[in-house]
Structure formats: structure tokens, C-alpha cells
N, CA, C and O atoms as a GROMACS GRO file, in nm:
protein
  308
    1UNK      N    1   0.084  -0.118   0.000
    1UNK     CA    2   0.000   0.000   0.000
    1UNK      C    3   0.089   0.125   0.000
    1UNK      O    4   0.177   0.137   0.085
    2UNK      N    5   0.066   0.220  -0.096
    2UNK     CA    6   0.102   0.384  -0.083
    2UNK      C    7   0.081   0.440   0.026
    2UNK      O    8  -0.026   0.444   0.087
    3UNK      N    9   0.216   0.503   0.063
    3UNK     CA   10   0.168   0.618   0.184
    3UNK      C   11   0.138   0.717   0.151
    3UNK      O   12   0.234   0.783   0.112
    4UNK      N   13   0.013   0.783   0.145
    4UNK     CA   14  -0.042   0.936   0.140
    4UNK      C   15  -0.082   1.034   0.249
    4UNK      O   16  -0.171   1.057   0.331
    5UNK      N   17   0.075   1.096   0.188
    5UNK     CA   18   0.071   1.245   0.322
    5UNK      C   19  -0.063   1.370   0.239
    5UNK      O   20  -0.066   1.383   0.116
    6UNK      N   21  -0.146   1.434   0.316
    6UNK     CA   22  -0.184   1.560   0.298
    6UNK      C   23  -0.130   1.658   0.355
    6UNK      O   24  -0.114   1.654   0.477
    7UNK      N   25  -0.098   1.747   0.294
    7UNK     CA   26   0.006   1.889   0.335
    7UNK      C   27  -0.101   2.021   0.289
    7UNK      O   28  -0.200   2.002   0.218
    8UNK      N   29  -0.076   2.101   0.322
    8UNK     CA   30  -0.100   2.226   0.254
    8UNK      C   31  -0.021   2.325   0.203
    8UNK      O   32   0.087   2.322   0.263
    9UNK      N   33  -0.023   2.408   0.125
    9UNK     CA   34   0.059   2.534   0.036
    9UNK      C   35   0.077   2.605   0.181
    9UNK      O   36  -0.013   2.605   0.265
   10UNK      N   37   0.209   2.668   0.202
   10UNK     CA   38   0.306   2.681   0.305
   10UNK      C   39   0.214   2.862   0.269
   10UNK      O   40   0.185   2.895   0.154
   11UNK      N   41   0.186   2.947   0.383
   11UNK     CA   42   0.108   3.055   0.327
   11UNK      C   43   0.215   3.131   0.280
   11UNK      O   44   0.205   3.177   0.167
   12UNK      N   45   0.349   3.159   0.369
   12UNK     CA   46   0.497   3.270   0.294
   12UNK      C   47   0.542   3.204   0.270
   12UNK      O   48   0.541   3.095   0.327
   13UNK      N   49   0.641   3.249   0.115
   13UNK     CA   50   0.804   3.145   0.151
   13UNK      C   51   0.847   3.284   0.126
   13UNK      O   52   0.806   3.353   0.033
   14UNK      N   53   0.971   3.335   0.253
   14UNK     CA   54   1.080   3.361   0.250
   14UNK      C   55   1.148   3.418   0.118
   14UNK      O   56   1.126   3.346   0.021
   15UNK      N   57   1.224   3.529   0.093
   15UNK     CA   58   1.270   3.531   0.012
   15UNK      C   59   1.417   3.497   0.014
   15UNK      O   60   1.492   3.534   0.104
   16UNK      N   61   1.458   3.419  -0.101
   16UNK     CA   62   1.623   3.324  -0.051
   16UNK      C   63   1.638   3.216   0.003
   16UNK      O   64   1.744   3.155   0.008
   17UNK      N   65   1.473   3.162   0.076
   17UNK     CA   66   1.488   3.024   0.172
   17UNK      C   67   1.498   2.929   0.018
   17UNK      O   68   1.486   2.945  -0.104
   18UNK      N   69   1.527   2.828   0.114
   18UNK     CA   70   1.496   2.707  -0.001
   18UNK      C   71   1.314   2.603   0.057
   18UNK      O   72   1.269   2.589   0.171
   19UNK      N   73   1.262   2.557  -0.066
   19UNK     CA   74   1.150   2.467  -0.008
   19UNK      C   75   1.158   2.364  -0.105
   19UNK      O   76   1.229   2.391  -0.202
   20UNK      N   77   1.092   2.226  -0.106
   20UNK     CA   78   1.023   2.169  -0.123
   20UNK      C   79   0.897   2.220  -0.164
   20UNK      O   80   0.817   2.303  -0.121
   21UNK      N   81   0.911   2.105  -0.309
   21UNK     CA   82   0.742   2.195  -0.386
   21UNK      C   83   0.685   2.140  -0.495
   21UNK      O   84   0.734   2.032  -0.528
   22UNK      N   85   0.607   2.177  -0.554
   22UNK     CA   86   0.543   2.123  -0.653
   22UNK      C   87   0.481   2.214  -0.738
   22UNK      O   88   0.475   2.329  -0.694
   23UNK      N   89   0.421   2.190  -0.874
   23UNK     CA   90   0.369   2.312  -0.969
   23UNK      C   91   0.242   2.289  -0.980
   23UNK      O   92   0.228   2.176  -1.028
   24UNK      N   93   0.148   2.337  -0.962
   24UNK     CA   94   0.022   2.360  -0.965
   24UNK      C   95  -0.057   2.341  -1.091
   24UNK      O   96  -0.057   2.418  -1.187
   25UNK      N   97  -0.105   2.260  -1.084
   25UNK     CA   98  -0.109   2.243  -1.221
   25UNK      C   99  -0.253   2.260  -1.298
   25UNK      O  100  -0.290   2.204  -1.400
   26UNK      N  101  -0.314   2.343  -1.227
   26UNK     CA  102  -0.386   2.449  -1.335
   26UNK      C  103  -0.381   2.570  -1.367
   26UNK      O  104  -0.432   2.633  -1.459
   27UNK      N  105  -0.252   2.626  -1.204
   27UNK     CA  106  -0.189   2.811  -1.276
   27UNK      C  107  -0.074   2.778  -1.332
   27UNK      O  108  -0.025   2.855  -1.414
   28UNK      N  109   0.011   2.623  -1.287
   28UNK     CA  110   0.160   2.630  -1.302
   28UNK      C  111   0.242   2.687  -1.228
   28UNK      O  112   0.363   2.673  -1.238
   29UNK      N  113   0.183   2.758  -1.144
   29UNK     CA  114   0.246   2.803  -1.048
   29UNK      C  115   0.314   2.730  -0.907
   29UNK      O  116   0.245   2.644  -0.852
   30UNK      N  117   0.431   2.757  -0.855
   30UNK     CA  118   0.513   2.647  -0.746
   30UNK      C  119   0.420   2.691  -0.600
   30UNK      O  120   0.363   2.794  -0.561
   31UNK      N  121   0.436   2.582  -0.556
   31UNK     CA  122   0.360   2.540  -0.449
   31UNK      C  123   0.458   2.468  -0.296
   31UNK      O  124   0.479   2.357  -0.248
   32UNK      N  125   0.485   2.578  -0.273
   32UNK     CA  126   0.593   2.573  -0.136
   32UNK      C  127   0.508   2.458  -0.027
   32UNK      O  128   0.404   2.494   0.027
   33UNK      N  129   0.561   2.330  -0.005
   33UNK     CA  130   0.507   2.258   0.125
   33UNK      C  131   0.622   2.230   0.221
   33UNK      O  132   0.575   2.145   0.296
   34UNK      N  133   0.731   2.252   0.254
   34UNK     CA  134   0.781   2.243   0.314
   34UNK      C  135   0.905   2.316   0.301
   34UNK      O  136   0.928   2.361   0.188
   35UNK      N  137   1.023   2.347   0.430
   35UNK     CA  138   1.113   2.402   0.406
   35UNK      C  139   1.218   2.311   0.340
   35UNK      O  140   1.189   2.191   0.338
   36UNK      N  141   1.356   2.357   0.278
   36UNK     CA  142   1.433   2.221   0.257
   36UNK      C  143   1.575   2.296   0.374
   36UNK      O  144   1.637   2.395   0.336
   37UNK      N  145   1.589   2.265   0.439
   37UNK     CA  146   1.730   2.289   0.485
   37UNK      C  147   1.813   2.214   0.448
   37UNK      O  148   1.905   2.201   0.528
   38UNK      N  149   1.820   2.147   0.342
   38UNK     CA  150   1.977   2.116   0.263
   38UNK      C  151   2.004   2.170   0.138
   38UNK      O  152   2.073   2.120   0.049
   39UNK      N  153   1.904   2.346   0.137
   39UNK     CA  154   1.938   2.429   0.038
   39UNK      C  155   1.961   2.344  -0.113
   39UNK      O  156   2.068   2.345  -0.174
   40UNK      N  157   1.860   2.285  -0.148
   40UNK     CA  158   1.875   2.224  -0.246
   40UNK      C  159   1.980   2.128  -0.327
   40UNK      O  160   1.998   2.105  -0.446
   41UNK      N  161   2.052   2.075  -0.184
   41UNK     CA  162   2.177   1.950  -0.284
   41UNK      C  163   2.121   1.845  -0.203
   41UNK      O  164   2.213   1.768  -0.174
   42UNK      N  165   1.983   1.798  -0.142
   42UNK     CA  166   1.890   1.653  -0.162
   42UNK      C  167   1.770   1.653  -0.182
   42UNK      O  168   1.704   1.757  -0.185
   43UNK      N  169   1.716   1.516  -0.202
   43UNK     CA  170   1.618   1.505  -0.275
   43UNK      C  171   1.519   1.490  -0.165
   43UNK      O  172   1.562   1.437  -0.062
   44UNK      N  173   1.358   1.537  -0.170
   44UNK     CA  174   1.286   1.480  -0.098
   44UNK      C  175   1.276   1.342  -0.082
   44UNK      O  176   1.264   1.254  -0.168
   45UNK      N  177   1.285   1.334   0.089
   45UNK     CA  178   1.304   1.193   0.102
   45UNK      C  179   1.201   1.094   0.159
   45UNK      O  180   1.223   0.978   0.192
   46UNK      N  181   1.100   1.152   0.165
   46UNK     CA  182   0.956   1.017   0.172
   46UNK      C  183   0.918   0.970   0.030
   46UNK      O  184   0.905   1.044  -0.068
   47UNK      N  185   0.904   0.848   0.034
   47UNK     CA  186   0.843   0.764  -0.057
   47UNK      C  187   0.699   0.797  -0.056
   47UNK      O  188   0.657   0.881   0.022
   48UNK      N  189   0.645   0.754  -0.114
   48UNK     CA  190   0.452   0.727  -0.184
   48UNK      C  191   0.396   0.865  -0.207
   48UNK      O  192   0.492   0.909  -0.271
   49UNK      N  193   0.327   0.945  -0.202
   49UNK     CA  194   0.256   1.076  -0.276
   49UNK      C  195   0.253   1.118  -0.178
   49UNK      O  196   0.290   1.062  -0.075
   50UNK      N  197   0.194   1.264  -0.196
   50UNK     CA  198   0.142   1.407  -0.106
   50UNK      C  199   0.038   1.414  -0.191
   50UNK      O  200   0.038   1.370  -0.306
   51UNK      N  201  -0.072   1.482  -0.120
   51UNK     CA  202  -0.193   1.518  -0.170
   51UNK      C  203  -0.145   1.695  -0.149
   51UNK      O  204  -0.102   1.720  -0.036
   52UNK      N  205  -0.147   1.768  -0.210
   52UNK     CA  206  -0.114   1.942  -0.187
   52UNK      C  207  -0.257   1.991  -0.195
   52UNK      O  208  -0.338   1.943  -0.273
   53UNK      N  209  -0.290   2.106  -0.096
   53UNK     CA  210  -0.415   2.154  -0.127
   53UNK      C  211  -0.321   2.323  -0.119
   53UNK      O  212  -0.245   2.367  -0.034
   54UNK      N  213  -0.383   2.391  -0.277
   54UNK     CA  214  -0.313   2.467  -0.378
   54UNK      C  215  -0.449   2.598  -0.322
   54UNK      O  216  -0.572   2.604  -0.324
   55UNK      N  217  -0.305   2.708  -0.266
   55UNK     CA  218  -0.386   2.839  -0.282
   55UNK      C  219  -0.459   2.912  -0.391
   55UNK      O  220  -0.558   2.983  -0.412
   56UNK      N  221  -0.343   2.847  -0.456
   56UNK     CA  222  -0.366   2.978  -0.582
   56UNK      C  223  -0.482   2.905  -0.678
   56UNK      O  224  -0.526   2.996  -0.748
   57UNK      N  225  -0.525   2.827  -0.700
   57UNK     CA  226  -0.624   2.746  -0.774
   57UNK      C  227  -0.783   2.702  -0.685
   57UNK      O  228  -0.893   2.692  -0.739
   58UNK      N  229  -0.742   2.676  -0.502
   58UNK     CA  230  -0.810   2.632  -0.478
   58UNK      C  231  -0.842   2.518  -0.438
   58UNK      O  232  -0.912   2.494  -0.340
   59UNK      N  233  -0.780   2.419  -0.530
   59UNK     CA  234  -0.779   2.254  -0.553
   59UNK      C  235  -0.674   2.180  -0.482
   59UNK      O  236  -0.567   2.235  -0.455
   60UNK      N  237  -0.698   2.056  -0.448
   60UNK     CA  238  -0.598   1.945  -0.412
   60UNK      C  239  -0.546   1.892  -0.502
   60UNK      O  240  -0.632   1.872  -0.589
   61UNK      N  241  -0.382   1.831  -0.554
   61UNK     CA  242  -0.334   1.784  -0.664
   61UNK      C  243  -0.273   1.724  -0.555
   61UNK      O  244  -0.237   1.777  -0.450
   62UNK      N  245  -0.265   1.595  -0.593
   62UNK     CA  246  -0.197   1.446  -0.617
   62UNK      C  247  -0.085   1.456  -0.672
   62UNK      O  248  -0.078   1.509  -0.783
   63UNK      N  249   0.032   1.407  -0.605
   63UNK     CA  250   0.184   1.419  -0.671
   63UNK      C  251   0.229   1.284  -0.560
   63UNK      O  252   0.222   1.252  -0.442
   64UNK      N  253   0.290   1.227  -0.723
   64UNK     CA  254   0.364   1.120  -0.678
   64UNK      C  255   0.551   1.166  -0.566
   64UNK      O  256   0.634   1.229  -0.631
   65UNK      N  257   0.576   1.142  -0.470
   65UNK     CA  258   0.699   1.225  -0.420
   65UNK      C  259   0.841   1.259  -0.508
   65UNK      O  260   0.927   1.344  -0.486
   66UNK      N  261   0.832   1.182  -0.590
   66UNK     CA  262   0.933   1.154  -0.660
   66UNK      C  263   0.923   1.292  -0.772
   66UNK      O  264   1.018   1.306  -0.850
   67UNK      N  265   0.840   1.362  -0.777
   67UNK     CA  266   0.802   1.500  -0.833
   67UNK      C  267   0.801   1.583  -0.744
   67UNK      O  268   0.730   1.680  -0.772
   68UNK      N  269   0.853   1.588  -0.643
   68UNK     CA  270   0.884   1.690  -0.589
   68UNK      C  271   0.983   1.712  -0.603
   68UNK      O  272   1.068   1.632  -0.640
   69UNK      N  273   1.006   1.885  -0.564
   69UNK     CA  274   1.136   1.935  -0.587
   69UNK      C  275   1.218   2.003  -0.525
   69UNK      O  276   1.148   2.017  -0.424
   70UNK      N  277   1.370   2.095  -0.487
   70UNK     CA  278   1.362   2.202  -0.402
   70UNK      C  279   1.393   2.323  -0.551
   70UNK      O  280   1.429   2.322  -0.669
   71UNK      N  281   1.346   2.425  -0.433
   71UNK     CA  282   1.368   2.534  -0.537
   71UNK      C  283   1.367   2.655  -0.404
   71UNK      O  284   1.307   2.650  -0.296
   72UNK      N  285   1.487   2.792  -0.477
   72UNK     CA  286   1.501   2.878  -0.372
   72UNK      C  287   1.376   2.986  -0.423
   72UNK      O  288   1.368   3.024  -0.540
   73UNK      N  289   1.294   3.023  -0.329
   73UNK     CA  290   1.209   3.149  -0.364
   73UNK      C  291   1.299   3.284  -0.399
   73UNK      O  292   1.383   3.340  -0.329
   74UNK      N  293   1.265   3.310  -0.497
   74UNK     CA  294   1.331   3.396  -0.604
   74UNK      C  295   1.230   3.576  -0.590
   74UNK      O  296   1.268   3.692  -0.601
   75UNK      N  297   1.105   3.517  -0.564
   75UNK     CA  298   1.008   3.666  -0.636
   75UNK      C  299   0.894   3.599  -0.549
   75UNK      O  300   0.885   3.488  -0.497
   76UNK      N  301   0.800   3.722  -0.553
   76UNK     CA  302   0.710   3.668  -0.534
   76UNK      C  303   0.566   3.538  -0.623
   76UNK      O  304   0.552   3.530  -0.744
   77UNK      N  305   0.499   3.472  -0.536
   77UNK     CA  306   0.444   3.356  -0.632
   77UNK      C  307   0.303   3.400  -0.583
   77UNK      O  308   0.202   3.343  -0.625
   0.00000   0.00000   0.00000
């Protein structure tokens, strides 16, 4: 059986932090769920999906973990 975490869209990210994230995939827009404090040189490390429930759309998207990503907040999203 899959482990399925539910998380939610992180409400700030920081400008310069690093997170864990995913793209939204009806604005495309990144979707901060967690911080990464290894500044982006590892990979998220739970196995089976996250369910994300997405500010900017509204909706919950399904992501396998292995699509997640880190990325440093650059601008605002």
C-alpha cells in the first residue's frame, strides 16, 4: 500500500529560503510545502505521494513524491 501524506501550500516562503514543492497544475504556479534545509543539494526523502491543497487554484493535486522538488524562492508567487 502507498503512503499518502496531505500537506497544505506553506502561506509565505521567504525570500532566498529554499522549499520543497510542486507546480500547480492548473496556474503552473510552485507550491511551497515544506522548508528544505539542505538548500537544495537533496532530494525529498519520503516515498509514496502528497496530496497538496493549492492556494492559488483552490484545488488538491496528487503528486507522486518523486516529483517533488527544491527550489530557492526567487520573487514573489
Amino acid at each position: 500500500m502507498t503512503e499518502t501524506a496531505n500537506v497544505q501550500q506553506l502561506r509565505a516562503a521567504i525570500l532566498g529560503e529554499f522549499y520543497f514543492g510542486v507546480m500547480c497544475r492548473d496556474t503552473r504556479r510552485r507550491i511551497a510545502i515544506s522548508a528544505d534545509a539542505s538548500e537544495g543539494r537533496e532530494r525529498y526523502s519520503r516515498s509514496g505521494e502528497t496530496v497538496v491543497s493549492c492556494n492559488h487554484c483552490g484545488k488538491a493535486h496528487r503528486f507522486d513524491n518523486r516529483d517533488i522538488f527544491s527550489f530557492q524562492q526567487l520573487g514573489w508567487e
